[in-house]
C-alpha positions in Angstrom: 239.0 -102.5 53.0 240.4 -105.1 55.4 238.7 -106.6 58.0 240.8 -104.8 60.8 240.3 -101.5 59.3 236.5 -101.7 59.1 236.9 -102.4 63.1 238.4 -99.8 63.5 235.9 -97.6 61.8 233.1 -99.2 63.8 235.0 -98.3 67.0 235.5 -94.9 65.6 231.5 -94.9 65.0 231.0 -95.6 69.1 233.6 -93.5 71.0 231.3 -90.6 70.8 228.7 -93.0 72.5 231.2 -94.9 74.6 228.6 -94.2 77.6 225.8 -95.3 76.0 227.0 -98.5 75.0 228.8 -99.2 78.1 225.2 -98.6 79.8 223.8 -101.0 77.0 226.2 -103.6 77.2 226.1 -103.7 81.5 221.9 -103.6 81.1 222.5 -106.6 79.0 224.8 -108.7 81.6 222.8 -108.3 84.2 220.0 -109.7 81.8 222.2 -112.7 81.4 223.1 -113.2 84.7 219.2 -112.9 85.5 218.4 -115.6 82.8 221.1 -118.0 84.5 219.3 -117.3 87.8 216.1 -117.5 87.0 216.0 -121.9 86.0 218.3 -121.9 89.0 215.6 -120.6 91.2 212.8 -123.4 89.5 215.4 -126.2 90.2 215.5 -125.8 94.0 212.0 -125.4 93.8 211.3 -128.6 91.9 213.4 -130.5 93.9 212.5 -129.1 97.1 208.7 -130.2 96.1 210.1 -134.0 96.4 210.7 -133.9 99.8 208.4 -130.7 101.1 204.7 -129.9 99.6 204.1 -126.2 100.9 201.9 -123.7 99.3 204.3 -121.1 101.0 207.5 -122.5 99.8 205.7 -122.7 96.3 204.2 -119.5 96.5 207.5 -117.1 97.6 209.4 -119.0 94.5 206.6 -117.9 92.0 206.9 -114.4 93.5 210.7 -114.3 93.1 210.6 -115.3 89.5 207.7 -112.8 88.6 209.8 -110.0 90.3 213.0 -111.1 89.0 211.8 -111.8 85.5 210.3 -108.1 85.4 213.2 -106.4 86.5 215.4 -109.2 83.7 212.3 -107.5 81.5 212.9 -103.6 82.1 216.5 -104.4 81.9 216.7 -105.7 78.5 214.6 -103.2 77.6 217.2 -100.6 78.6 219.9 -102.6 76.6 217.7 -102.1 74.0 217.5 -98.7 73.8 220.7 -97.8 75.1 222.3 -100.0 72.1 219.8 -99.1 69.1 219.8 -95.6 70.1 223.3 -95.1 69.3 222.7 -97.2 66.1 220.4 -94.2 65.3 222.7 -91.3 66.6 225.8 -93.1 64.4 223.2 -93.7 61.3 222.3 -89.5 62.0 226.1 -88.4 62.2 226.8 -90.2 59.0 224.3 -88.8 57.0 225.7 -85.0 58.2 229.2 -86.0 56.9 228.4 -87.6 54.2 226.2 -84.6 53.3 229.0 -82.1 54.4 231.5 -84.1 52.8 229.7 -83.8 49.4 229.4 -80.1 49.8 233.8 -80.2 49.5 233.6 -81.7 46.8 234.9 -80.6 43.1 231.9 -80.5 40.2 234.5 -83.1 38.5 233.5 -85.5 41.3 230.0 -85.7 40.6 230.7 -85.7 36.7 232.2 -89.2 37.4 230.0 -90.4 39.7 226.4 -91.9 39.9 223.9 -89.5 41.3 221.6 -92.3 42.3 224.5 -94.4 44.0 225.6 -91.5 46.0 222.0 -91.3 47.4 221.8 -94.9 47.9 224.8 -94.8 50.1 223.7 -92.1 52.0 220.6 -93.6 52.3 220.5 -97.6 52.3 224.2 -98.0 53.3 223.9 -95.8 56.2 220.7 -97.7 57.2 222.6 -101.0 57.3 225.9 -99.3 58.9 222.9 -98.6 61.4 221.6 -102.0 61.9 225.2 -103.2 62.0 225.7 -101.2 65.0 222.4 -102.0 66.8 221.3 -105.1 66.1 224.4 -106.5 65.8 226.1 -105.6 68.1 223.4 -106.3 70.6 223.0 -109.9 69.3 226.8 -110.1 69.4 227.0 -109.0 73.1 224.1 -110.9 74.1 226.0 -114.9 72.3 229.2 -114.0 74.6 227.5 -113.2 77.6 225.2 -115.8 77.4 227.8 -118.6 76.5 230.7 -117.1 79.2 227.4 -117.6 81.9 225.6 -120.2 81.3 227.9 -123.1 80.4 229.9 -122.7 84.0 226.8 -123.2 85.6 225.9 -126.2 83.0 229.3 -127.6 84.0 228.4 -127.3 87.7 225.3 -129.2 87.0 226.4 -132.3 84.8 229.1 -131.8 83.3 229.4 -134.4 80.5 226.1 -134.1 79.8 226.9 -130.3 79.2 229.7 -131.1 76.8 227.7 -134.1 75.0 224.9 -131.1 74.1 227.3 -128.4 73.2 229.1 -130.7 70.7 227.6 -129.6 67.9 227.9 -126.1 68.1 231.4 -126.0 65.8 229.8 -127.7 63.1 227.4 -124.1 63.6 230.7 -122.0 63.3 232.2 -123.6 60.5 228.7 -123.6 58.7 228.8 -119.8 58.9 232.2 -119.5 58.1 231.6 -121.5 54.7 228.6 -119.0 54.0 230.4 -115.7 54.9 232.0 -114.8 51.8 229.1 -115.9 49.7 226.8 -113.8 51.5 229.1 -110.9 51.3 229.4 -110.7 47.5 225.9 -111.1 47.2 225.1 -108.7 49.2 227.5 -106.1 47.2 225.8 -107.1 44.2 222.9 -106.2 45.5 223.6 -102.9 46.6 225.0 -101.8 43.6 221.6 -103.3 41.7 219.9 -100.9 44.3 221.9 -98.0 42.8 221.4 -98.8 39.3 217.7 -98.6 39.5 217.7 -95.7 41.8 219.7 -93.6 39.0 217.1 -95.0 36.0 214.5 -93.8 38.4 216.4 -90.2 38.8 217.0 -90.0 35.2 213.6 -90.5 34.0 211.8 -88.5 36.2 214.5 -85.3 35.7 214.1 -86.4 31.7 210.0 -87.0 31.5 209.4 -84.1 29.1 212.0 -85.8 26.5 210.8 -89.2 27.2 207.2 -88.1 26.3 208.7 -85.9 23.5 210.2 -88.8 21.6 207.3 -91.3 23.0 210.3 -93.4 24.7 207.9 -95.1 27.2 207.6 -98.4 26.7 211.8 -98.4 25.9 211.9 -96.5 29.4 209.1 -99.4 30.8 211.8 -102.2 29.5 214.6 -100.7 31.1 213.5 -100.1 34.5 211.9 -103.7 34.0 215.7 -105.0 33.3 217.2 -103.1 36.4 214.5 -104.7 38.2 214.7 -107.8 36.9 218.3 -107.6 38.2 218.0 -106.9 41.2 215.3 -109.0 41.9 217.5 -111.6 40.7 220.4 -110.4 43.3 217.7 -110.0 45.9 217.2 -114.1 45.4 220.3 -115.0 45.3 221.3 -113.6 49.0 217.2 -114.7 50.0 218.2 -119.0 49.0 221.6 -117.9 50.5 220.0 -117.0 54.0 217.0 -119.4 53.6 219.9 -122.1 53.6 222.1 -121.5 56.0 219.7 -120.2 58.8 217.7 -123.6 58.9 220.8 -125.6 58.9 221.8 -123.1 62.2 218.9 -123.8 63.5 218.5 -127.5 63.0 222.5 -127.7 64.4 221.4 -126.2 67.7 218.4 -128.7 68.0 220.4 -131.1 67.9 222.0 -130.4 71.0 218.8 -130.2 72.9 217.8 -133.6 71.7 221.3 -135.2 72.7 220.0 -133.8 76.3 216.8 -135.3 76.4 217.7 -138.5 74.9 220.9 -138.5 77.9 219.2 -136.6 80.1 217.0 -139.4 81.0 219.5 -142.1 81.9 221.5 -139.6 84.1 218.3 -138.8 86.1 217.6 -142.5 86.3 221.1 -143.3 87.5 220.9 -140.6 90.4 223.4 -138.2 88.5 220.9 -135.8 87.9 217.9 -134.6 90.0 214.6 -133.6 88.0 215.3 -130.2 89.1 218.7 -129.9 87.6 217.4 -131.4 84.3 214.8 -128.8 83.8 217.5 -126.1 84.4 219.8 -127.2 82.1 216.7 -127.9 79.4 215.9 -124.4 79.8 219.6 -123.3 79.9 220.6 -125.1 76.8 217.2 -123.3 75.5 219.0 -120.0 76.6 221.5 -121.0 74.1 219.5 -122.0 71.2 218.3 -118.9 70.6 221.5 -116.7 70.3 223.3 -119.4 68.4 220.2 -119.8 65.9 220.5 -115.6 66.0 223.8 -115.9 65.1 223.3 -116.7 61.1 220.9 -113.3 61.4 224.0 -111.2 63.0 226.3 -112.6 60.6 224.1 -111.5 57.7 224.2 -108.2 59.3 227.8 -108.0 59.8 228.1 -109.1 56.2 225.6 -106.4 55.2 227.3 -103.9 57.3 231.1 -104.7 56.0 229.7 -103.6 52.4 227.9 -100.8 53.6 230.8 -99.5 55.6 233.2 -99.9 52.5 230.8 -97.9 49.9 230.3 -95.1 52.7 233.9 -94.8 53.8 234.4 -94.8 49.5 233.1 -91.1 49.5 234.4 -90.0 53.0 238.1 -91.0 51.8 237.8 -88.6 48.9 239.2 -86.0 49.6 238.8 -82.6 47.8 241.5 -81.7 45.2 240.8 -78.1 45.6 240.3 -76.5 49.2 241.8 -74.0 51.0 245.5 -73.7 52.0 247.0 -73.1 55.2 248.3 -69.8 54.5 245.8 -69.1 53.0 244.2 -65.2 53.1 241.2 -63.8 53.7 239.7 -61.0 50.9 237.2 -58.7 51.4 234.9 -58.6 48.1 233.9 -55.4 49.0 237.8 -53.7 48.3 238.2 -56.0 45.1 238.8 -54.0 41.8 238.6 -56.8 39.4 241.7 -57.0 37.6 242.2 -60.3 36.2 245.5 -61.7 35.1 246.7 -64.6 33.6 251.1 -65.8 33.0 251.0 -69.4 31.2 247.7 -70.7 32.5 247.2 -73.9 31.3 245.2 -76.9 32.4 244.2 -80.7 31.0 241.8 -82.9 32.0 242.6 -86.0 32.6 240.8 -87.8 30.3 241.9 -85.6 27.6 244.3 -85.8 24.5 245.1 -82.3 24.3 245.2 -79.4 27.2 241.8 -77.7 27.4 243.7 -74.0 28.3 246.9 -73.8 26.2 249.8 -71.5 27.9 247.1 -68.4 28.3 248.4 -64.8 28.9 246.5 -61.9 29.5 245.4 -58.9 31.5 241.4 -58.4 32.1 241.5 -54.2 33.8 238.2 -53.6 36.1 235.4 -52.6 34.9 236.2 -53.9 31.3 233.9 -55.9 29.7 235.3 -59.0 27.7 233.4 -61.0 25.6 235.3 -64.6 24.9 234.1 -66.0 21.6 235.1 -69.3 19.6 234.4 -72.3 18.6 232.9 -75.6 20.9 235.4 -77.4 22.6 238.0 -74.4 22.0 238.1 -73.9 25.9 235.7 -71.0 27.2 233.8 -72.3 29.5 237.0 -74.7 31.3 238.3 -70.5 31.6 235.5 -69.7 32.6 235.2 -72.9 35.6 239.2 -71.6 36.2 238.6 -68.0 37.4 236.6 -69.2 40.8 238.5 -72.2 41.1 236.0 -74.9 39.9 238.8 -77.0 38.1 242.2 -77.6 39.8 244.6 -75.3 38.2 248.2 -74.8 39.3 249.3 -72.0 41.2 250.9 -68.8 39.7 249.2 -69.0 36.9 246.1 -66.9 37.4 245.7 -63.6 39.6 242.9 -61.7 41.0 244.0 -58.2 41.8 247.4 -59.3 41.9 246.8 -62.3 44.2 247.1 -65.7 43.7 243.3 -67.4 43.0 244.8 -70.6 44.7 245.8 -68.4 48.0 243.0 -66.8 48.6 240.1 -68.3 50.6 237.6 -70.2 48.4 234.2 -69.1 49.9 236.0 -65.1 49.7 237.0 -66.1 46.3 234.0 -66.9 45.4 232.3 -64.4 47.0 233.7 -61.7 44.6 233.2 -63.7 41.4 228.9 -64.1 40.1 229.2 -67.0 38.1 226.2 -67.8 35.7 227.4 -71.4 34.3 225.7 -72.9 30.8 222.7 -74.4 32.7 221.0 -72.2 34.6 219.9 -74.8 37.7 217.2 -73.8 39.4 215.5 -75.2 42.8 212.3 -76.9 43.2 211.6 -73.3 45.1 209.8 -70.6 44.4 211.5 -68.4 42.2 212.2 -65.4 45.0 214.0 -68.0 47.0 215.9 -69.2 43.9 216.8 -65.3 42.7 218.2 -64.6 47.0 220.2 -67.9 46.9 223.2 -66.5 47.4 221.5 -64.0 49.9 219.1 -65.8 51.8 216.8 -63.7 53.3 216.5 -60.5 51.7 214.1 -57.7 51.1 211.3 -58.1 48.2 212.7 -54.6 46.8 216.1 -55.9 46.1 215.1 -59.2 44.3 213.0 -57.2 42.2 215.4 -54.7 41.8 217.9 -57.9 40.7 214.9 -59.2 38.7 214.5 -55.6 36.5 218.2 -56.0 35.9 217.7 -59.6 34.4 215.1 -58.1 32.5 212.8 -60.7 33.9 210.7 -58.9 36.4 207.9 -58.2 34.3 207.4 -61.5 33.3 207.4 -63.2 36.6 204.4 -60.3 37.7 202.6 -62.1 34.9 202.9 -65.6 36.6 199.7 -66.5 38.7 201.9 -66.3 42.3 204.2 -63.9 41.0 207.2 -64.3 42.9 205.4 -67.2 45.1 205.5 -68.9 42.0 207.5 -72.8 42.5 209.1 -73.5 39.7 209.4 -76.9 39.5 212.3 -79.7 39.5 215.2 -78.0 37.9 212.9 -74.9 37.1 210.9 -77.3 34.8 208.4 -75.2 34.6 210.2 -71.8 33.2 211.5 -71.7 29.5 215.1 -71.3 28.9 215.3 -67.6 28.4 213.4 -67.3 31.8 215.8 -69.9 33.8 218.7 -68.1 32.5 217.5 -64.8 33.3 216.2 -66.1 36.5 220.0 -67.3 37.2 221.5 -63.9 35.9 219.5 -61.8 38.7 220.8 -64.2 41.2 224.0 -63.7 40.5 223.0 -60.0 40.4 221.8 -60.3 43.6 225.4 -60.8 45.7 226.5 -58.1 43.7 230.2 -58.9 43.0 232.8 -57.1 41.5 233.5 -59.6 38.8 230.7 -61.6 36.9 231.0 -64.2 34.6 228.3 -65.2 32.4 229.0 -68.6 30.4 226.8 -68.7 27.6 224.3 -67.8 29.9 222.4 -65.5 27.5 221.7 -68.7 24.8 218.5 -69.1 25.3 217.6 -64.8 25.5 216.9 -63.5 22.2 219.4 -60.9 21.2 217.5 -57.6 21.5 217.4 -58.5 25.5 220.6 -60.1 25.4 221.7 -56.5 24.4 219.9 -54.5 26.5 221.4 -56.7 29.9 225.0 -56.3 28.1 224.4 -52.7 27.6 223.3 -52.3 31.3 226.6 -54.0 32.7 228.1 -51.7 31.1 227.3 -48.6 31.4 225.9 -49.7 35.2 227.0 -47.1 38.0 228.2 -50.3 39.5 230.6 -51.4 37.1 232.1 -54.5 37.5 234.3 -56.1 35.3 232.1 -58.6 33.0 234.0 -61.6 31.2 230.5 -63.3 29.0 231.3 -66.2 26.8 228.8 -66.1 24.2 227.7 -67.6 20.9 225.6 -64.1 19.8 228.4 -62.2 18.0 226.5 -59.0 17.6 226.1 -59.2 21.5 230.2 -59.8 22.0 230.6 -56.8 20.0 229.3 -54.5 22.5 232.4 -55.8 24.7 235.3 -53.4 25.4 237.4 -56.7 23.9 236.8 -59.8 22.6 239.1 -62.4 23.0 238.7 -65.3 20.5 239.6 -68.7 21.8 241.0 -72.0 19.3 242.1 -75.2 20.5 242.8 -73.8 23.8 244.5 -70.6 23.0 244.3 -66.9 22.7 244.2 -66.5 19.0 243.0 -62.4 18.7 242.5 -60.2 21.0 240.7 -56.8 20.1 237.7 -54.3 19.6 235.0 -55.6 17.2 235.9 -53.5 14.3 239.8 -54.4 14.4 238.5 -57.9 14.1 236.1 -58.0 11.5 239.0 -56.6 9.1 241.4 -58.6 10.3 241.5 -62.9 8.4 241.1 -65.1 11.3 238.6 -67.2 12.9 236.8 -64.2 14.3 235.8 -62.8 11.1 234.9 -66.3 9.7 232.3 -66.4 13.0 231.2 -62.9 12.0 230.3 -63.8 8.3 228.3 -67.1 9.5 226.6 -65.1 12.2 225.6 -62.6 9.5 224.4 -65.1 7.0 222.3 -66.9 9.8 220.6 -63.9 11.0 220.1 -63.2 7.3 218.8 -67.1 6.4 216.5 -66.5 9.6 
């Protein structure tokens, strides 16, 4: 991102603060203008002592100051809060977009990208975006005003002393100039060190149970001790970076006050100068010191900032490939009968050699129940991911009652398919708030009621909390059969007309897989039920099975027509025997 752009995001950042910054920045000129005034005030006073010794004089001047410098006090105090406030109310907005942003985003997104980066940037990158914004742009504010008002009055004083001591200062700029773009690759890398170790960390803790399982410890101990070694390493690198270039700042800006003192002298002694004068422009060229030595800091920030700003604005410039339409329409779930049809649906992924859906055709009536079978890879679940508009398929190729799936509203698409996906993700919850997700808020007797459907409600009764029970990162703490049938009664729970279950009885051993196929359908509530499944005996309880191969339709029929017919479905059918015979 250039230079110019990143501005222009920064501005962006303030307008909705204009008022505060405005308040900030004024706060912070009259703090200058104070801080010019003040050494002012102590010149006439020292000078005035040569030729006048009066308590009185003496004592309004010290009352002056002491008022002046509290009100320079309360002041900058109000700069200070005006101008890191917004730094907090910018750092606050970001994290809700970023956040929201997220939410817009296709599954396929997150399948390419870094879990523990994305934190990071909403986390550390944001934080720096936030210093960038208050502490720099405080520190920035606070060098101009203090340069635009102190060197007039310097001038006014002695003027070539005043240009002797200032001489040095563009040896300061170029100094930081030279370090800039050092400082901003290093600061990059570390960043992205930062990420690295923050996905190790994410990955092991999700992953404990295998690590123990396979005694991987020390192997895990090594790696996060690489990653750290890393960005310790990085961390270093920008630390001698900053540890160089902030004494050299520093020991520029000296200088300056030296080339007064050692002038300053000789002007005084050759009537140029009065003692008063000299001690104002000692403490004025002090007033400079400190924001020019500051300067390194802010420019660290800024560097910081410009990284931070690039890797946030990376995720807020993706935009979603799949959202709504402008003509777009709105469907009730309620009036939807769950006919399913598909003319030439096909889809690749990108990284693939061979299209995952393969010119598909098909009708699906409502209320029918369809089990998909086939082998892995043959594309059942990317149909599955299709039907509520996971993956980004083309339009007219697939229809719910009639309409096109890539017209309709996403969340009333969505609301009318219950999709159970492979891996039944649960919160760190309790399991009644995981079973309501999709209905936040609703009564005990109708997450049981979902629960009895799943054929898990009598198990949960059995757990010490019941249905208070948490269970754990992930649902850690539940077997696979119970996760999955934890997942299936939340999908029960929004009661849609069309319900999709992919593979989602795997883990359920096939007497209850049965029984919860058997209850879809013959349920008073029918809805039409697509399952992909690996249980054969289970798919042949569907009113058809469609049997998928490389990405196409390759039978279509009852169980019985099938099994007589030579194909891949009665191959699946004879190794699904002999396994339940072996076993």
């Amino acid at each position: 991102m250039a230079a110019s752009s990143r501005l222009r995001r920064l501005i962006t950042y303030l307008v909705p603060y204009k008022k505060q910054v405005y308040i900030g920045i004024i706060a912070l000129l009259i703090v200058n203008g104070l801080g010019v005034y003040l050494p002012l005030i102590l010149s006439n006073t020292i000078d005035s002592l040569r030729t006048e010794v009066g308590l009185p004089t003496l004592t309004r001047s010290v009352l002056l100051m002491l008022v002046l410098a509290s009100v320079m006090w309360g002041f900058r105090m109000l700069s200070r809060v005006s101008i890191f406030g917004v730094g907090r109310q910018v750092e606050f907005d970001l994290k809700q977009r970023i956040f929201q942003h997220l939410l817009t985003l296709e599954p396929a997104y997150f399948a390419n990208q870094s879990s523990g980066d994305l934190i990071n940037r909403a986390t550390s990158d944001v934080d720096n975006v936030r210093r960038l914004l208050g502490f720099s742009v405080l520190s920035l504010a606070n060098t101009i005003f203090a340069y635009v008002m102190t060197l007039p009055v310097m001038l006014s004083l002695h003027g070539k002393l005043s240009l002797m001591a200032i001489a040095v200062y563009p040896a300061m700029l170029i100094t930081v100039q030279l370090f800039s773009g050092r400082l901003r690759d290093e600061q990059k890398n570390v960043q992205e060190e930062l990420s690295e170790l923050s996905q190790l960390i994410q990955e092991d803790m999700s992953g404990i149970s295998l690590i123990k399982i396979y005694a991987q410890e020390n192997n895990e101990r090594q790696a996060f001790d690489a990653r750290n070694q890393k960005l310790l390493r990085a961390n270093l690198g920008l630390a001698r970076t900053r540890n160089l270039l902030f004494p050299l700042i520093e020991g520029i800006s000296y200088i300056s006050l030296l080339i007064l003192l050692a002038f300053g002298a000789r002007a005084i002694a050759a009537e140029e100068l009065t003692v008063g004068n000299f001690v104002a422009l000692i403490l004025l060229i002090e007033r400079l010191v400190f924001p020019t030595a500051l300067l390194g800091f802010t420019i660290t920030s800024y560097q910081r900032g410009e990284v931070s700003i690039d890797r946030v604005e990376a995720i807020l410039d993706n935009e979603p490939h799949i959202q709504d339409e402008p003509q777009s329409i709105t469907l009730d779930p309620k009036t939807v009968t769950g006919k399913i049809t598909a003319r030439n649906l096909s889809f690749a992924y990108p990284e693939g050699d061979r299209p995952a859906l393969d010119d598909l055709n098909f009708t699906i009536y409502p209320g029918e129940t369809i089990a998909i079978v086939g082998s892995i890879g043959s594309g059942k679940s990317t149909l599955a991911n299709a039907l509520p508009r996971l993956i980004d398929i083309e339009p007219g190729q697939l229809f719910l009652d009639g309409e096109d799936i890539t017209n309709i509203r996403l969340e009333d698409l969505r609301r009318a398919i219950a999709y159970v996906p492979q891996e039944s993700f649960l919160f760190s919850s309790q399991i009644r708030e995981n079973i309501a997700y999709g209905l936040p808020g609703s009564p005990q007797p109708t997450i049981e009621h979902s629960a009895e459907r799943a054929q898990i409600h009598s198990e949960i009764l059995n757990f010490p909390k019941q249905y208070e029970t948490l269970v754990g990162e992930r649902g850690i703490t539940l077997s696979g059969g119970q996760r999955q049938r934890s997942s299936l009664a939340r999908a029960f729970m929004i009661d849609a007309p069309v319900l999709i279950l992919d593979d989602a009885l795997s883990s359920v051993d096939n007497r209850t897989a049965t029984e919860i196929l058997d209850y879809l359908s013959h349920s008073p509530d029918t809805k039409t039920v697509i399952f992909i499944t690996h249980q054969l005996s289970a798919a042949a309880k569907g009113d058809r099975i469609f049997v998928m191969d490389h990405g196409k339709i390759t039978q279509v029929g009852v169980h019985e027509e099938l099994v007589a017919q030579e194909g891949l479905y009665k191959k699946l059918w004879e190794q699904n025997q002999l396994a339940e015979i072996l076993s």
